[in-house]
C-alpha positions as CSV (number, residue, x, y, z in Angstrom):
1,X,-32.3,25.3,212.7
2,X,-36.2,24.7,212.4
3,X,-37.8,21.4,213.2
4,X,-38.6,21.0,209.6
5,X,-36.0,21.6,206.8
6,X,-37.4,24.0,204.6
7,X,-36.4,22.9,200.8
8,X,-36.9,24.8,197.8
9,X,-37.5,23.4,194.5
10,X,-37.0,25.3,191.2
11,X,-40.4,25.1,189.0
12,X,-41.3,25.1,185.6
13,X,-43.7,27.6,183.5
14,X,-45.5,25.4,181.4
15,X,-49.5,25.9,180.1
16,X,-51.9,23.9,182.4
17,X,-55.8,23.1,182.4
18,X,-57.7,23.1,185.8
19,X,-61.3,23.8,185.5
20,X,-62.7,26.0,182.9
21,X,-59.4,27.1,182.1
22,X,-57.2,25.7,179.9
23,X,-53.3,26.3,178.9
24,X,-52.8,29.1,181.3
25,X,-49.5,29.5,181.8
26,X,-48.5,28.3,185.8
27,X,-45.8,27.9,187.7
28,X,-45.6,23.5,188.8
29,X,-43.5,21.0,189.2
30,X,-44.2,17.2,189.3
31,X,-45.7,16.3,192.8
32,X,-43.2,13.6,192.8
33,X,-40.8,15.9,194.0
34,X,-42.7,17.8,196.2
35,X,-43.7,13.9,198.1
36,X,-40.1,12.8,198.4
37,X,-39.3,16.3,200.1
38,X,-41.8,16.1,202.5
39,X,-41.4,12.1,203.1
40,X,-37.7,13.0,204.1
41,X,-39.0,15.9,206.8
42,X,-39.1,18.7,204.5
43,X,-41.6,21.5,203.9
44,X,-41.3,21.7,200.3
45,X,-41.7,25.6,199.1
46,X,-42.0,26.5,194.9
47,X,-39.4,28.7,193.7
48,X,-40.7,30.3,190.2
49,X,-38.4,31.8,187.9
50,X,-37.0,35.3,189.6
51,X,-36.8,38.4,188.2
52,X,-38.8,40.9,186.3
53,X,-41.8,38.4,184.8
54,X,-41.0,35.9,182.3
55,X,-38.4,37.4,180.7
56,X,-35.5,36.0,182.3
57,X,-33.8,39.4,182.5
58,X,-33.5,41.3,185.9
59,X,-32.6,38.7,188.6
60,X,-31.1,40.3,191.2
61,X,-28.4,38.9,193.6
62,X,-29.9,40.7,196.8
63,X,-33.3,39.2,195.9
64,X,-31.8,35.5,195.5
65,X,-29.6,35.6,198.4
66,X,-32.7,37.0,200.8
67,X,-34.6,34.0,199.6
68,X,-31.9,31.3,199.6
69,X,-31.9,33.1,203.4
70,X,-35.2,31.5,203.8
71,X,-34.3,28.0,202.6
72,X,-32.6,25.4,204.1
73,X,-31.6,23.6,200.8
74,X,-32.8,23.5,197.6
75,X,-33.7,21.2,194.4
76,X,-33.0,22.4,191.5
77,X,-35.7,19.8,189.1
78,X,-35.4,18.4,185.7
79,X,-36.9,20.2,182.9
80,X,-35.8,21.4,179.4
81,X,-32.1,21.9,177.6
82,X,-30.2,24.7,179.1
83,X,-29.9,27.4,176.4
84,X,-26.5,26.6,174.5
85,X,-25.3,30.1,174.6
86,X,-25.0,29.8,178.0
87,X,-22.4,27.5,177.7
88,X,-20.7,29.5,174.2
89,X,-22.0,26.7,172.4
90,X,-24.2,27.2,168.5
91,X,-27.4,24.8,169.4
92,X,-27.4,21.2,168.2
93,X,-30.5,20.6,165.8
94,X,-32.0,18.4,168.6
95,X,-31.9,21.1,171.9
96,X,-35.2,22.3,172.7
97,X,-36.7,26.1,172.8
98,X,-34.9,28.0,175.0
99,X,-36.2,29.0,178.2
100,X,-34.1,32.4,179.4
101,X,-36.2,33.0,182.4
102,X,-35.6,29.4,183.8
103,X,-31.9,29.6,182.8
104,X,-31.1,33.2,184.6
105,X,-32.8,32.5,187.6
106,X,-31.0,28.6,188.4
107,X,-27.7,29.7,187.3
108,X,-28.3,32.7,189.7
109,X,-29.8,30.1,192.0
110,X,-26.8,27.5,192.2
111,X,-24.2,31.0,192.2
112,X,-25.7,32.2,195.4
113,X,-26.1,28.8,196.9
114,X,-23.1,28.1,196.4
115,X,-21.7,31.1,197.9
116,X,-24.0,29.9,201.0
117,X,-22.8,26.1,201.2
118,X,-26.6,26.4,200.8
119,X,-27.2,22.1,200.4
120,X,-28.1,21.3,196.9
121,X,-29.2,18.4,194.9
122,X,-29.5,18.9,191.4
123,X,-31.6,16.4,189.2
124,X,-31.0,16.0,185.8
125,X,-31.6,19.6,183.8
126,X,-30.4,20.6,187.4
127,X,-27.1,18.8,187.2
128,X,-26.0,20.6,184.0
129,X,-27.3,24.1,185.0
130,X,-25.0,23.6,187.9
131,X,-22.2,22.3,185.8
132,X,-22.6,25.5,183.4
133,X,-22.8,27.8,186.7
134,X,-19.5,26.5,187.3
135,X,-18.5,27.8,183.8
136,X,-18.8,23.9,182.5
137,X,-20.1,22.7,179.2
138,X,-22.6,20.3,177.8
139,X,-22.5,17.6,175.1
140,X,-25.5,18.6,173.3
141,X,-27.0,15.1,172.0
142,X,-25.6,11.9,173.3
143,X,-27.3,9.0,170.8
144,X,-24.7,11.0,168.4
145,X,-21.8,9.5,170.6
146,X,-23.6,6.3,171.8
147,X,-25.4,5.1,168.7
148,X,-28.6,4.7,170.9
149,X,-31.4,6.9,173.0
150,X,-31.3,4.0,175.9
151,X,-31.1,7.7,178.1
152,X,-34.2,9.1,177.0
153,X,-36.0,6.3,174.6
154,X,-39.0,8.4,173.9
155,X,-40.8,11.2,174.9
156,X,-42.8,11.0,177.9
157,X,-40.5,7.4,179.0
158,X,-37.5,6.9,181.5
159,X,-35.0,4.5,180.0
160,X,-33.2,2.7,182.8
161,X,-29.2,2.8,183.6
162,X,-27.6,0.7,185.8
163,X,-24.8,3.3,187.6
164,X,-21.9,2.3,189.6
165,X,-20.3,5.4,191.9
166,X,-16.7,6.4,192.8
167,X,-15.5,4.7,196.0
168,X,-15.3,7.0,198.8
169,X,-17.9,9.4,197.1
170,X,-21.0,10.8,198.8
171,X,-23.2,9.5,196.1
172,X,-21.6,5.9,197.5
173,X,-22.8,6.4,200.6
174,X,-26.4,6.9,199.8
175,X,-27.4,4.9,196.8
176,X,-24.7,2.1,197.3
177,X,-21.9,1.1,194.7
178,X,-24.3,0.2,192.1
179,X,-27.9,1.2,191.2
180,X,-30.6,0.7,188.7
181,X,-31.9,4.4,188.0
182,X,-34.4,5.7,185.8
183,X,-33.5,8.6,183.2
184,X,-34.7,11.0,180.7
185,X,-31.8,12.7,178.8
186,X,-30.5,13.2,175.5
187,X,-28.0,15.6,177.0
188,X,-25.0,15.0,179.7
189,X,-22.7,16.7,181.1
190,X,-19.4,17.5,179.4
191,X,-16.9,19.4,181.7
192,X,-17.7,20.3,185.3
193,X,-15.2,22.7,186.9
194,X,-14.8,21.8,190.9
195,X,-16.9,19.2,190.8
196,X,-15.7,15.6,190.9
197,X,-17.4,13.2,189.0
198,X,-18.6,10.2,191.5
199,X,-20.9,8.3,188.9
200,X,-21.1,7.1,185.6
201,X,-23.8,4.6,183.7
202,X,-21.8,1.6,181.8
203,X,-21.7,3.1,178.7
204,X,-19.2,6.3,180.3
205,X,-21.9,8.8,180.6
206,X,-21.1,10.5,184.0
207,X,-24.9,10.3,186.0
208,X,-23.5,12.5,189.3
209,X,-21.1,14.7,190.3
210,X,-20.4,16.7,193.6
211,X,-18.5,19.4,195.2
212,X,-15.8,17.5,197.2
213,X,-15.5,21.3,199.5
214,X,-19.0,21.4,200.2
215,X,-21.6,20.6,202.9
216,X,-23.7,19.2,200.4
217,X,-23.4,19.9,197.0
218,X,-24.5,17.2,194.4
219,X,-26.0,16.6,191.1
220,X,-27.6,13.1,189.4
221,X,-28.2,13.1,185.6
222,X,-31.4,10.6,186.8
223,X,-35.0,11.4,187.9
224,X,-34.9,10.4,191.7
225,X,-37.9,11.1,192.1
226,X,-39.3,8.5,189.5
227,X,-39.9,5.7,192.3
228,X,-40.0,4.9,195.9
229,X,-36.1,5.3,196.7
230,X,-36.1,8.5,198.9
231,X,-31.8,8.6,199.9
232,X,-31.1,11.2,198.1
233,X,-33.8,13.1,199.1
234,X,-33.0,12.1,202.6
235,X,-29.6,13.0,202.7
236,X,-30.5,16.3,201.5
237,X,-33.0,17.1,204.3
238,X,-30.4,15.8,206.5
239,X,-27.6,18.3,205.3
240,X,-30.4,21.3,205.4
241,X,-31.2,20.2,209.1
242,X,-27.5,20.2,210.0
243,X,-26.9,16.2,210.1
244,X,-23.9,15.3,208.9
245,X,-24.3,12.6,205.6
């Protein structure tokens, strides 16, 4: 293994503005992520959406599993609703545009990685594109259920959960039997095939699962990398490097 784990995390393609330029489209994530990677040990490497442009159509298996090849472990980062068809769902009036390149590449992604025992740690939109990998579903719009947005309050904002985790869970073991957490979701995760479940916010909302057969394989429906609490960034670069967590 190399000194340095080398993690990848998925991107967005979003407009930006630097210099003259203004709204071209680019391939970024928050820095936040990109600091926590490399606070843990990391060399944090970009991974635009694969295949043939923007289209979403195209990815091919020999192309991700030469690149997860590369990695050591990889992020998959928040971002926008997963595409309900995905899922064989009709959208919700409240799910966002759908973005088919994002959605083909990280569900090809977490398929390959997980053929690897590549470490993973999804966060938020990560968590339920690796619930619908595993042929899970997603509950579309929780202030239906809850009667309130205290998960994503308003746009731009991270409400604040307090989560306890599952005794003897991996999540335990890193953030500690209960945690104040930041989130931004109006969406959770509804069934999770092999996953377990090993977190939950007090209103029931599950906020992690993971892949009890794995290495490393584990999902939070919060924004770890809102703040200065690296763990689970940590314990990822410590599964990638071969350390046991």
């Amino acid at each position: 293994m190399r000194g340095r784990a080398v993690i990848g995390i998925s991107c967005y393609v979003e407009p930006a503005s630097f210099g003259a330029w203004r709204a071209v489209p680019a391939a970024l994530v928050p820095l936040a992520y990109v600091a926590h990677v490399q606070a843990a040990g990391g060399t944090a490497v970009l991974v635009p959406p694969l295949g043939q442009g923007l289209s979403g159509q195209g990815v091919s298996g020999d192309d991700v599993r030469d690149l997860l090849g590369r990695l050591d472990g990889l992020v998959l980062a928040g971002g926008s609703d997963v595409e309900p068809a995905r899922y064989g769902a009709q959208p919700h009036p409240s799910v966002q545009a759908a973005r088919p390149d994002r959605d083909s590449s990280e569900l090809a992604l977490v398929a390959a990685a997980t053929e690897l025992a590549l470490p993973v740690l999804g966060i938020c939109r990560g968590m339920q594109v690796m619930a619908v990998a595993a042929g899970g579903a997603l509950e579309q719009h929780l202030p239906e259920r809850l009667g309130n947005d205290t998960h994503a309050p308003a746009p731009g904002t991270y409400g604040v959960q307090q989560v306890r985790s599952a005794p003897g869970s991996r999540i335990r073991r890193i953030v500690g039997e209960q945690a104040p957490v930041r989130c931004s979701h109006h969406q959770g995760v509804l069934t999770h095939p092999g996953y377990v479940a090993s977190a939950w916010a007090q209103d029931g909302t599950i906020e992690a699962f993971e892949a009890p057969d794995a290495p490393f394989r584990l999902a939070v429906q919060w924004h770890p990398e809102q703040g200065r609490d690296g763990r689970l960034f940590q314990a990822l670069v410590a599964a990638a490097r071969g350390v046991p967590h």
